[in-house]
BAFI-3210 file (N, C-alpha, C; in Angstrom, 3 decimals, decimal comma, padded with zeros to 6 digits):
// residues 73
n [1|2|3|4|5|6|7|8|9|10|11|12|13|14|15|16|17|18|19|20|21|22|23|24|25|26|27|28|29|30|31|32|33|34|35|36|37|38|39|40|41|42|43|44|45|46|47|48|49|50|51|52|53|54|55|56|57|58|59|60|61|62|63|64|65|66|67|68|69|70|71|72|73]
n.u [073,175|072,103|073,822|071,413|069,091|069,883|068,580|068,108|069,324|068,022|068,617|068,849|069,134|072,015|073,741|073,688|075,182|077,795|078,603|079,084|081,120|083,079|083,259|084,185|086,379|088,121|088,348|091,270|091,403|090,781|091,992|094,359|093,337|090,869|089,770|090,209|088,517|085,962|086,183|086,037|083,634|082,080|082,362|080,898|078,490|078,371|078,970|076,157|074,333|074,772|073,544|071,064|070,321|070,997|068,651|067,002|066,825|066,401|063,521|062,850|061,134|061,057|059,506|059,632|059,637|057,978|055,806|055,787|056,801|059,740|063,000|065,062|068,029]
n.v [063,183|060,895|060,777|059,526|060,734|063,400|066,727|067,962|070,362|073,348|075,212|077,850|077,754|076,062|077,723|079,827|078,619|078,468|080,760|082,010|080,149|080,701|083,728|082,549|081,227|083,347|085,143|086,127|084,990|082,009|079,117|076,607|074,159|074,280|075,728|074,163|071,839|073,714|074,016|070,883|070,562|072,710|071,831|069,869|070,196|072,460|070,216|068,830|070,889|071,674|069,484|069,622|072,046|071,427|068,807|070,608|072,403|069,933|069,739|072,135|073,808|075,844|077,941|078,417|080,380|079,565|078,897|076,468|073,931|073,242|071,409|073,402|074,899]
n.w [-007,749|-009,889|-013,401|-014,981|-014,132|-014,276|-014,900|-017,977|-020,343|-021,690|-024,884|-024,299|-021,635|-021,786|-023,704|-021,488|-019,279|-021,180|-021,412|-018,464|-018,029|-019,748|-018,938|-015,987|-016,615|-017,661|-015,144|-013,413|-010,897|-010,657|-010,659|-012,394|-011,980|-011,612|-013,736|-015,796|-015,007|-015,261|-018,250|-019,421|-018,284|-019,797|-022,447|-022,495|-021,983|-024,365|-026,405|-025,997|-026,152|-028,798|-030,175|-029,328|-030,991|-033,150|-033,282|-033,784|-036,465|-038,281|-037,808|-038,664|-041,195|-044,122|-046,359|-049,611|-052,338|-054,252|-052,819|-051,251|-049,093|-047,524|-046,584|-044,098|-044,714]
ca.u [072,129|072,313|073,630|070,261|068,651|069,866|068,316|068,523|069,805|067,087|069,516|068,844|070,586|072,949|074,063|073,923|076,322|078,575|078,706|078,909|082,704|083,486|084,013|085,343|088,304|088,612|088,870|092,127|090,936|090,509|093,356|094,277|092,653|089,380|089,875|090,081|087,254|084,823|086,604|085,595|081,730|081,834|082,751|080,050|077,004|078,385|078,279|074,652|073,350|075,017|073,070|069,785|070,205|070,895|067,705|065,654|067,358|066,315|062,450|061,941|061,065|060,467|058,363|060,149|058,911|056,377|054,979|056,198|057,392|060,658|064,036|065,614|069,294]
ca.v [062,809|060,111|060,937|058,965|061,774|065,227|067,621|068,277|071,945|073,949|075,596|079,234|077,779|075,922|079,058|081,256|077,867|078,373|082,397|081,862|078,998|081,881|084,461|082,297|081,311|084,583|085,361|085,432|084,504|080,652|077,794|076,274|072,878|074,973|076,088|073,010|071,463|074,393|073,824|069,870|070,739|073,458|071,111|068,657|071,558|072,543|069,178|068,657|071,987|071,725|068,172|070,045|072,672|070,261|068,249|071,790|072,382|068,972|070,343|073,631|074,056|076,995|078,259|078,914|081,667|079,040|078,684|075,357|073,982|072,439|071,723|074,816|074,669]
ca.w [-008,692|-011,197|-014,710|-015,786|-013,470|-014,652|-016,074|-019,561|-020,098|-022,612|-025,674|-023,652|-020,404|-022,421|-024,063|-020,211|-018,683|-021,573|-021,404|-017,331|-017,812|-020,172|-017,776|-015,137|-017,201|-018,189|-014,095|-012,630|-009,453|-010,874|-010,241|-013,619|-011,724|-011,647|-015,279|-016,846|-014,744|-016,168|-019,448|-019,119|-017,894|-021,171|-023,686|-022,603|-022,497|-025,622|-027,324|-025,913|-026,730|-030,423|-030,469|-029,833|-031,982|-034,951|-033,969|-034,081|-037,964|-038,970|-037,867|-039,368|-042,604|-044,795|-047,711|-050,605|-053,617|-054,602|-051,539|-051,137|-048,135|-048,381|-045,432|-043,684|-045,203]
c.u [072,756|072,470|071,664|068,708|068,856|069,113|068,653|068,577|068,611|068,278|069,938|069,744|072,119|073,844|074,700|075,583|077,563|079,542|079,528|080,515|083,325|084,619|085,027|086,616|088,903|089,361|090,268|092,234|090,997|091,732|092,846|093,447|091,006|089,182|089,963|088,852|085,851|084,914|085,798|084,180|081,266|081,672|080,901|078,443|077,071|078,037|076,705|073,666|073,186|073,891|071,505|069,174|070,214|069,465|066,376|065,711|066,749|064,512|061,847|062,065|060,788|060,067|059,405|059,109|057,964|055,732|055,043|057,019|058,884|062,538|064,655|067,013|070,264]
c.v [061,910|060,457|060,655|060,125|062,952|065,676|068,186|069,888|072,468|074,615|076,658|078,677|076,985|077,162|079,969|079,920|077,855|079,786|082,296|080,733|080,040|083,168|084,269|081,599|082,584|085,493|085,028|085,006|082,677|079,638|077,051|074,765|073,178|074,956|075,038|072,260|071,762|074,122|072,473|069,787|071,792|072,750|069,891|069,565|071,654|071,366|068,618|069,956|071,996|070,490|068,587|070,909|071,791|068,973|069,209|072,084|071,882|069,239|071,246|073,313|075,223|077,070|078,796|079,689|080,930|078,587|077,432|074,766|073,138|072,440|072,819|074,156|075,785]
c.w [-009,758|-012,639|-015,355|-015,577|-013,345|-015,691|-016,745|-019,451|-021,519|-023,338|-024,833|-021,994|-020,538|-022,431|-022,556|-019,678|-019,945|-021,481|-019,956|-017,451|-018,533|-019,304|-016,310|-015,401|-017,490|-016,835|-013,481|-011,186|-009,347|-011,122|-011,947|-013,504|-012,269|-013,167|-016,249|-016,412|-015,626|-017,612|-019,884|-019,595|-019,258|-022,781|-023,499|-022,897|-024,187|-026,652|-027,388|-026,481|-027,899|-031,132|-030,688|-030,543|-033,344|-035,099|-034,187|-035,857|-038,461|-038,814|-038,602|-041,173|-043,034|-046,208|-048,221|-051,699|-054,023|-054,079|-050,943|-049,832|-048,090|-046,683|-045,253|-044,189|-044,595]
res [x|x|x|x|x|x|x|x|x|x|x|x|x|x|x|x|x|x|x|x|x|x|x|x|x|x|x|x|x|x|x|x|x|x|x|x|x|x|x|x|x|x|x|x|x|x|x|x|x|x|x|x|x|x|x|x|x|x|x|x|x|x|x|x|x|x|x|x|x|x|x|x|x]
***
């Protein structure tokens, strides 16, 4: 599949594919080739997931004591 053609990971399977490289580094069953691969494919989830969490942030807002609506901080 074409980079231009993957699907985008939602934060929640973000999160499970980061949990999920987690454990299989943690396996000693996994060749340090393997382990840096997942390492690799972790880093890049992570920077995309972190990317859509920071444009959900820049969305929410909340009511402050005078009912006022005002950026989530």
């Amino acid at each position: 599949m074409s980079p231009a053609k993957k699907k985008e990971l939602t934060i929640e399977e973000g999160f499970k594919h980061l949990e999920d490289a987690v454990q299989k580094m943690d396996s000693e069953d996994i060749s340090l080739e393997e382990s840096f691969a997942v390492y690799e494919k972790a880093m890049q989830v992570l920077k995309s997931t972190r990317k859509k969490i920071d444009e959900v942030e820049k969305k929410v807002m909340v009511v402050n004591d005078n009912g006022d609506r005002e950026e989530f901080q």
